[in-house]
TIVO-2410 file (N, C-alpha, C; in nm, 3 decimals):
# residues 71
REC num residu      c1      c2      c3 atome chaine
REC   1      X -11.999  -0.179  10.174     N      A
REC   1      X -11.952  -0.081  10.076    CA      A
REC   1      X -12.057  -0.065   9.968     C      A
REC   2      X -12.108   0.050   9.936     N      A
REC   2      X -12.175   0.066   9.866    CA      A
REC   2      X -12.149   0.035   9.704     C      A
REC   3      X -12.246  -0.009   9.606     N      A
REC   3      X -12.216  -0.060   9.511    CA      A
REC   3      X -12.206  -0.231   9.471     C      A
REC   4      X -12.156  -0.283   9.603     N      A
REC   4      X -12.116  -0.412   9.612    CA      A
REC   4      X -12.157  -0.532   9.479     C      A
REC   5      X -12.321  -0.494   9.479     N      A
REC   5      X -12.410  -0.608   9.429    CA      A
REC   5      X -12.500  -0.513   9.370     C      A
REC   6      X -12.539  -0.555   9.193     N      A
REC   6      X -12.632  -0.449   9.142    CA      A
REC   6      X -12.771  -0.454   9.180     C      A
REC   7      X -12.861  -0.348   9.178     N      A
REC   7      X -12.986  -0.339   9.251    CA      A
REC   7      X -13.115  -0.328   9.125     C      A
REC   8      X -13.235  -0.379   9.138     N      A
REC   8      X -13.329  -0.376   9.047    CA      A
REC   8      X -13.456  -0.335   9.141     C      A
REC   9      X -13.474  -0.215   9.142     N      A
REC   9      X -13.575  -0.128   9.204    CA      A
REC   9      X -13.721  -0.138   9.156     C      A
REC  10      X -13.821  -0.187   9.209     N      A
REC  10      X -13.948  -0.201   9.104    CA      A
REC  10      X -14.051  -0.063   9.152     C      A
REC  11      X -14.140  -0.082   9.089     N      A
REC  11      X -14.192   0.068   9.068    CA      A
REC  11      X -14.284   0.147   9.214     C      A
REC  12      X -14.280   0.048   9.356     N      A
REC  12      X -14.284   0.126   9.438    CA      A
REC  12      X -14.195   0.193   9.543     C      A
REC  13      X -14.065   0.190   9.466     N      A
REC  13      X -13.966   0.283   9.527    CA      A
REC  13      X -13.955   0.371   9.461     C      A
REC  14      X -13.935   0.495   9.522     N      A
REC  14      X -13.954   0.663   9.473    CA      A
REC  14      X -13.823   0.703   9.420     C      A
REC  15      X -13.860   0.809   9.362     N      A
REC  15      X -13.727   0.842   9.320    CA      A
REC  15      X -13.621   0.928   9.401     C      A
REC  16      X -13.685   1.012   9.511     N      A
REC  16      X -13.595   1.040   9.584    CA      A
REC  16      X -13.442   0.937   9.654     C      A
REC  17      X -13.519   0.846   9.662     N      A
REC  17      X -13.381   0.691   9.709    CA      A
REC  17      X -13.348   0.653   9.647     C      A
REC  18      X -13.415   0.620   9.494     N      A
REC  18      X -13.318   0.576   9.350    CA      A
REC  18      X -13.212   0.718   9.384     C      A
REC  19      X -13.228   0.829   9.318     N      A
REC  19      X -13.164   0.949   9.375    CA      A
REC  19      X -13.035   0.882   9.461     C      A
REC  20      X -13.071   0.893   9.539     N      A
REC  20      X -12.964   0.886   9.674    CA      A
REC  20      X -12.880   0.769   9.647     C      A
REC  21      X -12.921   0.648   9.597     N      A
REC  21      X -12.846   0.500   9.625    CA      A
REC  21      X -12.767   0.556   9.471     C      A
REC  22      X -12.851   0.586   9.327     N      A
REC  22      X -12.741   0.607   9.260    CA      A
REC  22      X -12.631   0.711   9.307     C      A
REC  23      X -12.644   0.861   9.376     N      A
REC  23      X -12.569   0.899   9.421    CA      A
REC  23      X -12.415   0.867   9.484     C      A
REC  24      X -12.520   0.753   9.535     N      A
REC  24      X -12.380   0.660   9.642    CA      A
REC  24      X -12.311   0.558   9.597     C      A
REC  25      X -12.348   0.546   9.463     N      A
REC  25      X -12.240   0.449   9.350    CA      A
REC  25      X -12.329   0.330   9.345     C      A
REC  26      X -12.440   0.283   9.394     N      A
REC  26      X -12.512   0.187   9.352    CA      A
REC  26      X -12.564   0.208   9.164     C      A
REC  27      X -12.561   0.056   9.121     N      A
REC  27      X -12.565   0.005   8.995    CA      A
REC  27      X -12.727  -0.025   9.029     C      A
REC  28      X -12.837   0.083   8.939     N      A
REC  28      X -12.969   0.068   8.958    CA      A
REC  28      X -13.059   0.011   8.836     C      A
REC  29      X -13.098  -0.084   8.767     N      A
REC  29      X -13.188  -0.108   8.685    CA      A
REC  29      X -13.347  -0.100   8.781     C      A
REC  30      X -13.394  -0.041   8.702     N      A
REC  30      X -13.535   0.028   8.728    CA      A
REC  30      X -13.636  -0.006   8.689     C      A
REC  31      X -13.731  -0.054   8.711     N      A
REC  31      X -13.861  -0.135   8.673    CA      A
REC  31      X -13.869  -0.050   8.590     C      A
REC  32      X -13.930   0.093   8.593     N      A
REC  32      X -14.024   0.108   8.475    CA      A
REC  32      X -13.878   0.140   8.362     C      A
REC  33      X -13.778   0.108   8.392     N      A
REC  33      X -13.705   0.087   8.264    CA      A
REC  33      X -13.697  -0.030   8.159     C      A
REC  34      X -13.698  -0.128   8.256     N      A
REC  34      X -13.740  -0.264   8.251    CA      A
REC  34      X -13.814  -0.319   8.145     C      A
REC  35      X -13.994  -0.241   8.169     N      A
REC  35      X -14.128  -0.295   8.129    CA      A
REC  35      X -14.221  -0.235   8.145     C      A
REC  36      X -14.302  -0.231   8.054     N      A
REC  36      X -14.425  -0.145   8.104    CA      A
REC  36      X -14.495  -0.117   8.162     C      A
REC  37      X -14.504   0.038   8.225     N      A
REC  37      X -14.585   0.010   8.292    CA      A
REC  37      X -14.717  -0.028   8.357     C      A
REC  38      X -14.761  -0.056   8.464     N      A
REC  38      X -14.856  -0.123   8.534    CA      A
REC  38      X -14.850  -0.302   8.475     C      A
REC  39      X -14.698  -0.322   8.480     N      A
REC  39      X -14.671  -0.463   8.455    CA      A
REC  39      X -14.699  -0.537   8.624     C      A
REC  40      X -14.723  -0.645   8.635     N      A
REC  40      X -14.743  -0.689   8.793    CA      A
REC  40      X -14.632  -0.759   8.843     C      A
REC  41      X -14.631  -0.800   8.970     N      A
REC  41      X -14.486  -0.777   9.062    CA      A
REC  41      X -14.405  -0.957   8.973     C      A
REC  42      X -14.498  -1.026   8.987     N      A
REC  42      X -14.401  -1.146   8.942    CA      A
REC  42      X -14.303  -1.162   8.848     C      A
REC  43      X -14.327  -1.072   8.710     N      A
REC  43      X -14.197  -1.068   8.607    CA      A
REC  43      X -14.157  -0.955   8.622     C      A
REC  44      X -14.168  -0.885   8.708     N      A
REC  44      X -14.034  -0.793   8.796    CA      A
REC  44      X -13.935  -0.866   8.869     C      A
REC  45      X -13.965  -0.943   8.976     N      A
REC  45      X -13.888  -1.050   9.036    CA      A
REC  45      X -13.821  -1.141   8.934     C      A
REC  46      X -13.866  -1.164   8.826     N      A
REC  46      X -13.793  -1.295   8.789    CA      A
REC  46      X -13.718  -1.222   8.690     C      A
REC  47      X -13.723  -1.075   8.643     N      A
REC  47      X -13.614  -0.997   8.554    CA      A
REC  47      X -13.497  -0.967   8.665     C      A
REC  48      X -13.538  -0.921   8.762     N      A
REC  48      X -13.445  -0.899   8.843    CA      A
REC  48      X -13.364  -1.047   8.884     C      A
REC  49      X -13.390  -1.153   8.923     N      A
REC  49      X -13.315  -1.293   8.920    CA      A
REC  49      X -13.234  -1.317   8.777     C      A
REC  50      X -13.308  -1.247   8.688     N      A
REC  50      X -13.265  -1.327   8.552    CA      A
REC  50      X -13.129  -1.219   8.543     C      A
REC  51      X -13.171  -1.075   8.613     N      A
REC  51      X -13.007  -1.003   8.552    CA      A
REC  51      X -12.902  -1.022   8.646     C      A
REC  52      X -12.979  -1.115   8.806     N      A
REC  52      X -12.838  -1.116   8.847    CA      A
REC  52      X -12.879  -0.990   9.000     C      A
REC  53      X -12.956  -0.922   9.037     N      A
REC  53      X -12.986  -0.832   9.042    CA      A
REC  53      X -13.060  -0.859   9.187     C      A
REC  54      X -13.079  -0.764   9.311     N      A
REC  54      X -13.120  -0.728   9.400    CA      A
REC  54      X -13.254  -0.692   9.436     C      A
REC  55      X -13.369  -0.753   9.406     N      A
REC  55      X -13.473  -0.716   9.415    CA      A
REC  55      X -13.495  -0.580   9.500     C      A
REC  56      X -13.512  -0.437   9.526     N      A
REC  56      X -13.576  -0.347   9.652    CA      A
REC  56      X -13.700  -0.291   9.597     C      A
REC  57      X -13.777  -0.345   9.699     N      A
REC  57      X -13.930  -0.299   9.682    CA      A
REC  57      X -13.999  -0.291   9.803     C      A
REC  58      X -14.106  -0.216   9.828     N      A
REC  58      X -14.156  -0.147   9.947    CA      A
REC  58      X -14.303  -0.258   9.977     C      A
REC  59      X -14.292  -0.337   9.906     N      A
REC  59      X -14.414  -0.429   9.818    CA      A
REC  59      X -14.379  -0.561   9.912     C      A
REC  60      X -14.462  -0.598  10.028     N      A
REC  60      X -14.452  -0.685  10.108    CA      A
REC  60      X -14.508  -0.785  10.081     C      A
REC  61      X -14.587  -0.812   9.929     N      A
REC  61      X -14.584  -0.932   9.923    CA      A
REC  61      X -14.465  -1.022   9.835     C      A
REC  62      X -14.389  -0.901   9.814     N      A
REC  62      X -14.256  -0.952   9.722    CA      A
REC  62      X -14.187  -1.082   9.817     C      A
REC  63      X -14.218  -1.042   9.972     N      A
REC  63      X -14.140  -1.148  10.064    CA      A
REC  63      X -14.210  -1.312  10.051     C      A
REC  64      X -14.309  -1.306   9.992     N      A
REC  64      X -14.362  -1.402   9.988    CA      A
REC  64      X -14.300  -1.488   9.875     C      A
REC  65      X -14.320  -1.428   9.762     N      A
REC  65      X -14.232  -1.426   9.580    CA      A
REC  65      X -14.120  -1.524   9.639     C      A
REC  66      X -13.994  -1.439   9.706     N      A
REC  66      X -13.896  -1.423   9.749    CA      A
REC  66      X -13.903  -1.570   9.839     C      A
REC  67      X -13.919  -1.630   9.935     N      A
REC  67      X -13.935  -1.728   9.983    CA      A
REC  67      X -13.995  -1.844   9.905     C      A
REC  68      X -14.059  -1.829   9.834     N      A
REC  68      X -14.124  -1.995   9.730    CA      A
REC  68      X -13.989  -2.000   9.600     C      A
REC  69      X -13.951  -1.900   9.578     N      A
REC  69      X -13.818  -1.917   9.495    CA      A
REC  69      X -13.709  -1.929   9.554     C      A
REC  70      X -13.698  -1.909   9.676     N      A
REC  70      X -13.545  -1.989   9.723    CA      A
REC  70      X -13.587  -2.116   9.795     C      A
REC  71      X -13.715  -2.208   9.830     N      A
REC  71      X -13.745  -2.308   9.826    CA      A
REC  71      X -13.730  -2.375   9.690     C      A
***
């Protein structure tokens, strides 16, 4: 069900799918709402942990981030 769990989008997702997911009742905090920009990916990840929040990013080394913090 859409909405479920709030989402924290960092700045290489477009806005056409922010668009669409808020459309569809998703709860979006937005990197460059966040922080300034050309801030780098690591205190994106850890704002998004700190609000509780869904990391989506197109940014494949986020999977890396993402794995040494749930170790």
């Amino acid at each position: 069900m859409a909405g479920r769990f709030p989402l924290y989008t960092d700045a290489d997702v477009r806005g056409p799918l922010i668009k669409a997911l808020k459309s569809a009742g998703w709860d979006i905090a937005r990197a460059i709402d966040e922080m300034v920009e050309g801030t780098s990916d690591p205190p994106h990840f850890e704002r998004a942990v700190k609000l509780g929040r869904v990391l989506v990013t197109n940014d494949a080394g986020q999977e890396a981030r993402a794995q040494q913090w749930y170790e």
